[in-house]
N, C-alpha and C positions, 0 to 999 in steps of 0.2 A: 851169623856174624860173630865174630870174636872178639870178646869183653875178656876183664880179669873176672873170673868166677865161672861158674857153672848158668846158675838162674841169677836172672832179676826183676824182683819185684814191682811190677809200674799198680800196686793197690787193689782193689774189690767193687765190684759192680754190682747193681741189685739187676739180674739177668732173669728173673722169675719171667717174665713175657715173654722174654728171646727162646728161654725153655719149652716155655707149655706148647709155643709156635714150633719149636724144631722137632719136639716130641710127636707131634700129629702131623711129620713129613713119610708117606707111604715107605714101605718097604720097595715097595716099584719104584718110585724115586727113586730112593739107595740104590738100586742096581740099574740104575739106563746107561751109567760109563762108569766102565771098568778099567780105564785103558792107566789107569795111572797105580791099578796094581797090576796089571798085568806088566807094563816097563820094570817097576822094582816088585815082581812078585817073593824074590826072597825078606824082602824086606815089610810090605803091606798088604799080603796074603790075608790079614782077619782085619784087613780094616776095608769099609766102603769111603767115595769120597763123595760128595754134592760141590761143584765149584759155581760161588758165584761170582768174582773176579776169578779168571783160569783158563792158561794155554797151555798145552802140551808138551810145547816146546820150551817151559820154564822163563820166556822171554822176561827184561828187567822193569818195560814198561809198554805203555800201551795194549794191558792187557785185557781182552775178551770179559765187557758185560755181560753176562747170563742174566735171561727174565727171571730166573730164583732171586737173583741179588733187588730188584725192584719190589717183589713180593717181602722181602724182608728189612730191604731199605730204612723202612722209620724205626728198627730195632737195633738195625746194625748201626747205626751214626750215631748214636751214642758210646757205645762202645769205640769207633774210629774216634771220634772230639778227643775221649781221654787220653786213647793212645798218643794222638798228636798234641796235647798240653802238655802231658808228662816228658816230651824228647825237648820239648820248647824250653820247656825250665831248664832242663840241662846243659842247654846250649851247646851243642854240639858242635866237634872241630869240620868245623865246613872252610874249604877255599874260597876268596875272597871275592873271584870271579862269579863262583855261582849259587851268592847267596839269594839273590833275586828269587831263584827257580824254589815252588814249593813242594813240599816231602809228597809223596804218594803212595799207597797200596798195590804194590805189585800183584800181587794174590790175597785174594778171600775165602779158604774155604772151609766145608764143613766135614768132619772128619768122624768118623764112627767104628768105633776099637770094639768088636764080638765078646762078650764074654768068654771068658777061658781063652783068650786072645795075645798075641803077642806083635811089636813092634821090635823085628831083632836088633841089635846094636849096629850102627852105620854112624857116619858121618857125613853131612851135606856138602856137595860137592861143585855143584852148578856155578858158576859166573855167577848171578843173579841170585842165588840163598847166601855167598859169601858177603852180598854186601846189603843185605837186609836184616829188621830186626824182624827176629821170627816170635811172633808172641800168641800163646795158648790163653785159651776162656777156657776153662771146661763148663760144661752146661747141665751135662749129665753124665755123671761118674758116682763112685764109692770105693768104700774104706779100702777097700782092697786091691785099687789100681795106683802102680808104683811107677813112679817117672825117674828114670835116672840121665844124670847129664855128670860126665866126666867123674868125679868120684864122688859125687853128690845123687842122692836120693830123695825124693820129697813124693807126698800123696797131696797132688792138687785139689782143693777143693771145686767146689762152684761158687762163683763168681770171680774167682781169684784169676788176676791176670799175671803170666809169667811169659817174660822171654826166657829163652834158652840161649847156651851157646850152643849153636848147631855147627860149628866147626870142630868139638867136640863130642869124642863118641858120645851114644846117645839111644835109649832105649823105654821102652814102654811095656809091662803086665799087666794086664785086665783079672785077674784072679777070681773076680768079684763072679755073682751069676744074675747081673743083668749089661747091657751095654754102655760103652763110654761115649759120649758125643761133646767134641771138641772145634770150639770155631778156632780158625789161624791166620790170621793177619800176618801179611808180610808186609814190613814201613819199611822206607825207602827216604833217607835223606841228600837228594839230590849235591856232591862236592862232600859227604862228610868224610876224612880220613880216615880210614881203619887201619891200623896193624894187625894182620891178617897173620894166620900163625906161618905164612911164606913171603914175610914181608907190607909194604903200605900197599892198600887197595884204595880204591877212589872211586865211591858210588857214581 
């Protein structure tokens, strides 16, 4: 989605459970679907993904439970509650018609950056990443993995939650020599306005 800035900040979580649980996920896990680097392989060549909300098809709703997401369920909703208090405060420019309808997670997934790894510079492109907020946990990372988003650079910590603008180029370095493991919520405010950097969009 497109904000004025690069990153923002929605605060810090205490994810020590979420960690130690995603930490002791097999490497067999990590690799049963590959299909989402193989479509942008120039792009997520050193990353694996685990989707537990996740279609292929990037659709905007109605997206595919995975029994990973159940098995992690009492971890992840807390992490979801914040996300969704923090947009509630802000009161988002939503059309008047479809204030009724409530926000939802288009995608949930878990994302895993290789040491000495790279996420090349892209920008999000899809119907459905243009009108979502894309926001990072990191779980497990260090000093030496750099996030950049448009001319801004930051080193995420853990627990720190950050949107991006993903309508802004947008890149990731792992430097470090162990792995990054990143959950990604995609929110979804059902009528919120966006000026989209090609004009208004309308989640």
């Amino acid at each position: 989605m497109n904000f004025k800035g690069d990153f923002n900040s929605l605060g810090e979580l205490n994810v020590s459970d979420l960690r130690q649980t995603v930490s002791a996920i097999s490497d067999e896990k990590w690799a049963e679907n590959a299909d989402r680097q193989k479509i942008y392989s120039d792009i997520h060549q050193y990353t694996q993904t685990i989707g537990l909300i996740y279609d292929e098809d990037m659709r905007h709703k109605d997206g595919t439970v995975h029994p990973i997401y159940h098995e992690l369920k009492d971890l992840v909703e807390p992490v979801a509650n914040h996300i969704a208090a923090f947009y509630q405060q802000r009161k988002p420019n939503v059309l008047e018609s479809r204030r009724d309808l409530k926000p939802y997670f288009a995608r949930i997934i878990l994302v895993r950056l290789r040491a000495g790894g790279v996420i090349s510079k892209h920008k999000d492109g899809s119907a459905s990443m243009r009108r979502c907020h894309r926001i990072h946990l990191p779980l497990i990372t260090n000093d030496e993995v750099t996030f950049d988003v448009g001319e801004s650079s930051i080193k995420m910590a853990e627990g720190e939650l950050w949107e991006i603008n993903n309508r802004r180029e947008h890149a990731v370095a792992n430097n470090g020599d162990r792995d990054r493991i990143h959950i990604i919520l995609d929110y979804v405010i059902a009528g919120e306005k966006i000026r989209d950097t090609k004009g208004f969009v309308i989640c």
